[in-house]
GUVOMI-767467 format. One record per residue: residue in three letters; chain; x, y, z of N, C-alpha, C in turn. Coordinates in nm, 4 decimals, always signed. Example, Ala and Ser with C-alpha at 12.3 -4.5 7.8 and 13.67 -1.06 7.14 Angstrom:
+--------+--------+----------+----------+----------+----------+----------+----------+----------+----------+----------+
| residu | chaine |      nc1 |      nc2 |      nc3 |     cac1 |     cac2 |     cac3 |      cc1 |      cc2 |      cc3 |
+--------+--------+----------+----------+----------+----------+----------+----------+----------+----------+----------+
|    Ala |      A |  +1.3190 |  -0.5690 |  +0.7800 |  +1.2300 |  -0.4500 |  +0.7800 |  +1.3200 |  -0.3300 |  +0.7800 |
|    Ser |      A |  +1.2850 |  -0.2250 |  +0.7080 |  +1.3670 |  -0.1060 |  +0.7140 |  +1.2900 |  +0.0030 |  +0.7870 |
+--------+--------+----------+----------+----------+----------+----------+----------+----------+----------+----------+
REM end
This chain:
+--------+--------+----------+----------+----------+----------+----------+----------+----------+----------+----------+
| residu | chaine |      nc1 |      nc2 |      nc3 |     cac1 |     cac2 |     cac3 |      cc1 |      cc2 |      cc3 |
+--------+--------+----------+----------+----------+----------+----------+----------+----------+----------+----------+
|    Unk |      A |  +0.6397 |  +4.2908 |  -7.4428 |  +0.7538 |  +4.3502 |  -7.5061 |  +0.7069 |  +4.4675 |  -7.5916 |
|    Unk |      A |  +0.7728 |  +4.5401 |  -7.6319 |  +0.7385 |  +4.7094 |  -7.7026 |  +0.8076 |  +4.6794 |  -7.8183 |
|    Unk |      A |  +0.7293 |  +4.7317 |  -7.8981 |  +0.7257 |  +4.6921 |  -8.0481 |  +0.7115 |  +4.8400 |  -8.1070 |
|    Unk |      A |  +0.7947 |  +4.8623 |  -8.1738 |  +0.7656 |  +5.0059 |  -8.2575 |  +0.7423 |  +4.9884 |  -8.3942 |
|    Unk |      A |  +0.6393 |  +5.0348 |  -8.4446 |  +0.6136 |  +5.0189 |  -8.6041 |  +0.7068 |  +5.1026 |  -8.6898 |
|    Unk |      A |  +0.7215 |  +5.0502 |  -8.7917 |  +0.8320 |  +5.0575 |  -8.9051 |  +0.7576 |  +5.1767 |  -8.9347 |
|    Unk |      A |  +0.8420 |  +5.3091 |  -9.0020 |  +0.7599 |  +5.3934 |  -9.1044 |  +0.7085 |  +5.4061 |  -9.1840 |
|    Unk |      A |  +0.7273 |  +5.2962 |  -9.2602 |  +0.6072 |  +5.2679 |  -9.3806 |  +0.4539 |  +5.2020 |  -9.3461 |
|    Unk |      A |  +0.4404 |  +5.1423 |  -9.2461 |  +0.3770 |  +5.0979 |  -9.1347 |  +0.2909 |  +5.2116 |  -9.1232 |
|    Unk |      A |  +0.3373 |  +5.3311 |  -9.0120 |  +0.2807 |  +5.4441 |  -8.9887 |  +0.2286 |  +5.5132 |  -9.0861 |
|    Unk |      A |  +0.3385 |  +5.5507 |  -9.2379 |  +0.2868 |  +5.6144 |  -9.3749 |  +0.1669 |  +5.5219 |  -9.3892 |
|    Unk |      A |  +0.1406 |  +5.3607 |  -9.4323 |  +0.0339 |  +5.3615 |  -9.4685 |  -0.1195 |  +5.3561 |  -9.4300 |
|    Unk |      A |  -0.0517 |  +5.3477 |  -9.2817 |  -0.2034 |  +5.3834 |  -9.1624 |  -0.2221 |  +5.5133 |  -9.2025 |
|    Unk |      A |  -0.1359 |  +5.6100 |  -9.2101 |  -0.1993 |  +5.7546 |  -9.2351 |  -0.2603 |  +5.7790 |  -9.3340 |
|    Unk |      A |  -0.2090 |  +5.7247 |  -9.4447 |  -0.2324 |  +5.7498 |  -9.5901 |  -0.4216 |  +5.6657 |  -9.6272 |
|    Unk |      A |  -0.4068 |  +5.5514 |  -9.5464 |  -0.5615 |  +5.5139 |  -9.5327 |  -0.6576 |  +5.5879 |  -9.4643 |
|    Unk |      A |  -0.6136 |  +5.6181 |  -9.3232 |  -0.6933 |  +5.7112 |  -9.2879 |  -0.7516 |  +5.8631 |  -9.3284 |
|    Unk |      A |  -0.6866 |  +5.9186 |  -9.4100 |  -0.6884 |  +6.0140 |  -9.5206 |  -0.7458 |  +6.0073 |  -9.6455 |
|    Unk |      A |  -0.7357 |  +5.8542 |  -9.6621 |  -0.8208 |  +5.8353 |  -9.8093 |  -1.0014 |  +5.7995 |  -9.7338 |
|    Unk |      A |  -0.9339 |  +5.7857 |  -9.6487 |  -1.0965 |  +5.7370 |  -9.5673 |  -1.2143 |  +5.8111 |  -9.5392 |
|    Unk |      A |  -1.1418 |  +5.9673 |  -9.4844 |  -1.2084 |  +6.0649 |  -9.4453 |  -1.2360 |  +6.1110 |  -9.5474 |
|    Unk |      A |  -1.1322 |  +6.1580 |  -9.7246 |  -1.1723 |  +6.2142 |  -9.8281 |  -1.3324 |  +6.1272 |  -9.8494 |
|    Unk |      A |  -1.3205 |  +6.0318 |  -9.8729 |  -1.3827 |  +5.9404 |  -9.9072 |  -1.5418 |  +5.9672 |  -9.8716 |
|    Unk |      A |  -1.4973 |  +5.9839 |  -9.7244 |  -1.6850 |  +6.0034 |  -9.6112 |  -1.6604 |  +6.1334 |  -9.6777 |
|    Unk |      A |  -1.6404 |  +6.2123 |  -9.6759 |  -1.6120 |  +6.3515 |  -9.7134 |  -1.6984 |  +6.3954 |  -9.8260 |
|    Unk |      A |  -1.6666 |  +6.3450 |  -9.9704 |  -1.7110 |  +6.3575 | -10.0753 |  -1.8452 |  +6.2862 | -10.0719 |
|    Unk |      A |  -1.8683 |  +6.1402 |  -9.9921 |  -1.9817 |  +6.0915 | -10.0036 |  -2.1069 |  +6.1419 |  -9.9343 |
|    Unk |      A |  -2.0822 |  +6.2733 |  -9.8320 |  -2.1303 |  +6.3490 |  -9.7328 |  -2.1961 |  +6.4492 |  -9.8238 |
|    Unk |      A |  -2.0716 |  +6.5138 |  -9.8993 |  -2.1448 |  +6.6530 |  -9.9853 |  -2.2639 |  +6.5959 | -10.1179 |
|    Unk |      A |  -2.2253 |  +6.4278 | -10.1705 |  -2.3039 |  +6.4361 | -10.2418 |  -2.4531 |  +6.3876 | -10.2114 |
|    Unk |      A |  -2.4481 |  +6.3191 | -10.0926 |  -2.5801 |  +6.3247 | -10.0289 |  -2.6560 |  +6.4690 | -10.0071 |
|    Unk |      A |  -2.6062 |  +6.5298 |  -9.9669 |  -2.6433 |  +6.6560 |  -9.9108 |  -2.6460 |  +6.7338 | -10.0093 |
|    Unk |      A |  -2.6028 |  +6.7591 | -10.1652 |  -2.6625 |  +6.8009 | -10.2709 |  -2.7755 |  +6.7189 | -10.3512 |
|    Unk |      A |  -2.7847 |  +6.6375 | -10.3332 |  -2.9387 |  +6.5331 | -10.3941 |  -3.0165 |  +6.5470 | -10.2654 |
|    Unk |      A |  -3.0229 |  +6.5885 | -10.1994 |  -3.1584 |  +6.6499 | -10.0395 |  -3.1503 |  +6.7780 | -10.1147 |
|    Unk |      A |  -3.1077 |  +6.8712 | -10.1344 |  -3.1383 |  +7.0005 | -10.1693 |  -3.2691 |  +7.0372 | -10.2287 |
|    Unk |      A |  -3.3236 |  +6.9189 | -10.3559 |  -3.4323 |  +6.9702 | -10.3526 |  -3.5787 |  +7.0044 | -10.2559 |
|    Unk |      A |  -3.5565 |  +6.8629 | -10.1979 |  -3.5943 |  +6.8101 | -10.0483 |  -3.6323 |  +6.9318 |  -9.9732 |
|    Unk |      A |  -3.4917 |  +6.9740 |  -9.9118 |  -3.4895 |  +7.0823 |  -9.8332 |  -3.5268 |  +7.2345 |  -9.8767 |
|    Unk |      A |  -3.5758 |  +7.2328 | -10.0105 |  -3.6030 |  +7.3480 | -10.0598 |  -3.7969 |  +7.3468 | -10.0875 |
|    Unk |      A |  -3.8083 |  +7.1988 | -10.0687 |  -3.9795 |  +7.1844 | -10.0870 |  -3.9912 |  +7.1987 |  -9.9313 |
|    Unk |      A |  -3.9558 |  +7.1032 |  -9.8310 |  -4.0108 |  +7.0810 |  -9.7291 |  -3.9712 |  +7.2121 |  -9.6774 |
|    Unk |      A |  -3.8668 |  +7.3039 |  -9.6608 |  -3.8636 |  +7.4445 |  -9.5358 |  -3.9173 |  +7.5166 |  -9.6395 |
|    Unk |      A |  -3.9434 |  +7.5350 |  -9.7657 |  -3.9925 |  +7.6562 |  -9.8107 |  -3.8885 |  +7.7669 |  -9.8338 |
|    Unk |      A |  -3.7943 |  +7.7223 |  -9.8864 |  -3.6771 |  +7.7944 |  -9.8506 |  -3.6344 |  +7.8904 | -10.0073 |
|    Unk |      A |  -3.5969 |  +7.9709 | -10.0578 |  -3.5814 |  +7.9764 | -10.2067 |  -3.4125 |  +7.8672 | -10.2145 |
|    Unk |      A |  -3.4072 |  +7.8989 | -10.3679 |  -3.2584 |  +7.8078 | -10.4370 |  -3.1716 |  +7.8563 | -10.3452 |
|    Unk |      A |  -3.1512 |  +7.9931 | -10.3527 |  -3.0200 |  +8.0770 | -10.3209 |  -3.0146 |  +8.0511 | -10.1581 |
|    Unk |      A |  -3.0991 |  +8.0255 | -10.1182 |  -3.1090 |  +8.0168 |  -9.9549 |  -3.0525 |  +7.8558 |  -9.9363 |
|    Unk |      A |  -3.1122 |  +7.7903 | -10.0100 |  -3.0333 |  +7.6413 |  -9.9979 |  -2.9263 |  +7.6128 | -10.0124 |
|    Unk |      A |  -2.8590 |  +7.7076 | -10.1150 |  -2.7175 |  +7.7223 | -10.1762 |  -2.6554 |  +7.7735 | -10.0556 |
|    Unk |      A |  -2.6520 |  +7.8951 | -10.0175 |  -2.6198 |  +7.9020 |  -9.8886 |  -2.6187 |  +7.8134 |  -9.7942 |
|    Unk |      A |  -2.6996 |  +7.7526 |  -9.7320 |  -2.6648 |  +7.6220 |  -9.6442 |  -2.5208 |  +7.5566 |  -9.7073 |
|    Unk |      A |  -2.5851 |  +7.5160 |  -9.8297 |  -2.4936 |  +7.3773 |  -9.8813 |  -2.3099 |  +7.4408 |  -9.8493 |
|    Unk |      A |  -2.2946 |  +7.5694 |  -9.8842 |  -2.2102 |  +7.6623 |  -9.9082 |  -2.1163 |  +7.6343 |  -9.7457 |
|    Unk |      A |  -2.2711 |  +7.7013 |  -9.7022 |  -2.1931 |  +7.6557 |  -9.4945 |  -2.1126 |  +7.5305 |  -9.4230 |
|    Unk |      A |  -2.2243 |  +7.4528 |  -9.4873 |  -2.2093 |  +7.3353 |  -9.4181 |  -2.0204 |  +7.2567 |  -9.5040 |
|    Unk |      A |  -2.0094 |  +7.2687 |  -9.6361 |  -1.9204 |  +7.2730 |  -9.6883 |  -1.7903 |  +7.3426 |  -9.6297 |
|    Unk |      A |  -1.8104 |  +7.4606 |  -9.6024 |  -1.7392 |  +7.5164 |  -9.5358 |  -1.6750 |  +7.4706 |  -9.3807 |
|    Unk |      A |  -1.7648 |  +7.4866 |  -9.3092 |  -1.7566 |  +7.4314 |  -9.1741 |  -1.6510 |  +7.2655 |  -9.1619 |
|    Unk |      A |  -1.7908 |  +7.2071 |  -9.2881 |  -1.6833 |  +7.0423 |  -9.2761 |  -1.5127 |  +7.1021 |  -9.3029 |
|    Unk |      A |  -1.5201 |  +7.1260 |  -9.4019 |  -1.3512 |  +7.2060 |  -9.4375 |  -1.2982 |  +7.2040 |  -9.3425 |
|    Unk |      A |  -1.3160 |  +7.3533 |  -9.2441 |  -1.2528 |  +7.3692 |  -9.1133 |  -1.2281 |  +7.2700 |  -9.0228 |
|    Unk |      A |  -1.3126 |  +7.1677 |  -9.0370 |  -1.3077 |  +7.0721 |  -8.9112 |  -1.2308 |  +6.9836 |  -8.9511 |
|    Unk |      A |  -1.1883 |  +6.9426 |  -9.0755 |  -1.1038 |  +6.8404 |  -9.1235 |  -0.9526 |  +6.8385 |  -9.0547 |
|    Unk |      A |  -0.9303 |  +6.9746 |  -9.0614 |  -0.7689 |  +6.9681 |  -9.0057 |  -0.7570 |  +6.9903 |  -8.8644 |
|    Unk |      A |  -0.8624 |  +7.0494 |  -8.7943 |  -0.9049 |  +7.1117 |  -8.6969 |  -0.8783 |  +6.9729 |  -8.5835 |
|    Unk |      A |  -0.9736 |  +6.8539 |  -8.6477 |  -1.0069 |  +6.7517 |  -8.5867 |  -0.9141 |  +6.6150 |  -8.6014 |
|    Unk |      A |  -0.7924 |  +6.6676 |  -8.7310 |  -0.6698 |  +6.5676 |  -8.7436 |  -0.5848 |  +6.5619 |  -8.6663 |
+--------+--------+----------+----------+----------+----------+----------+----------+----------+----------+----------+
REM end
């Protein structure tokens, strides 16, 4: 039998899945700012060059968030 979910149903599947991704999201950038020093000993890289990465990769995730919703 076919069963259609209620809209509050749907609102709060969405609303989890959204807190979910913020969630990996923020826990993504702050990994990837505590490696910075990391990545600035091991490539030899200067600050401003790391900053840049961090800058990109920030960026990019951005784009892909809605890109990939």
């Amino acid at each position: 039998m076919l069963t259609i979910a209620s809209p509050a149903k749907k609102r709060n599947a969405m609303l989890l899945a959204l807190l979910i991704g913020a969630f990996t999201m923020l826990l993504t950038e702050t990994f990837f700012n505590n490696a910075l020093p990391t990545i600035i000993s091991q490539y030899g890289v200067s600050q401003s060059t790391a900053q840049w990465v961090s800058t990109g990769y920030q960026l990019v995730a951005g784009l892909m968030i809605p890109l990939s919703a």
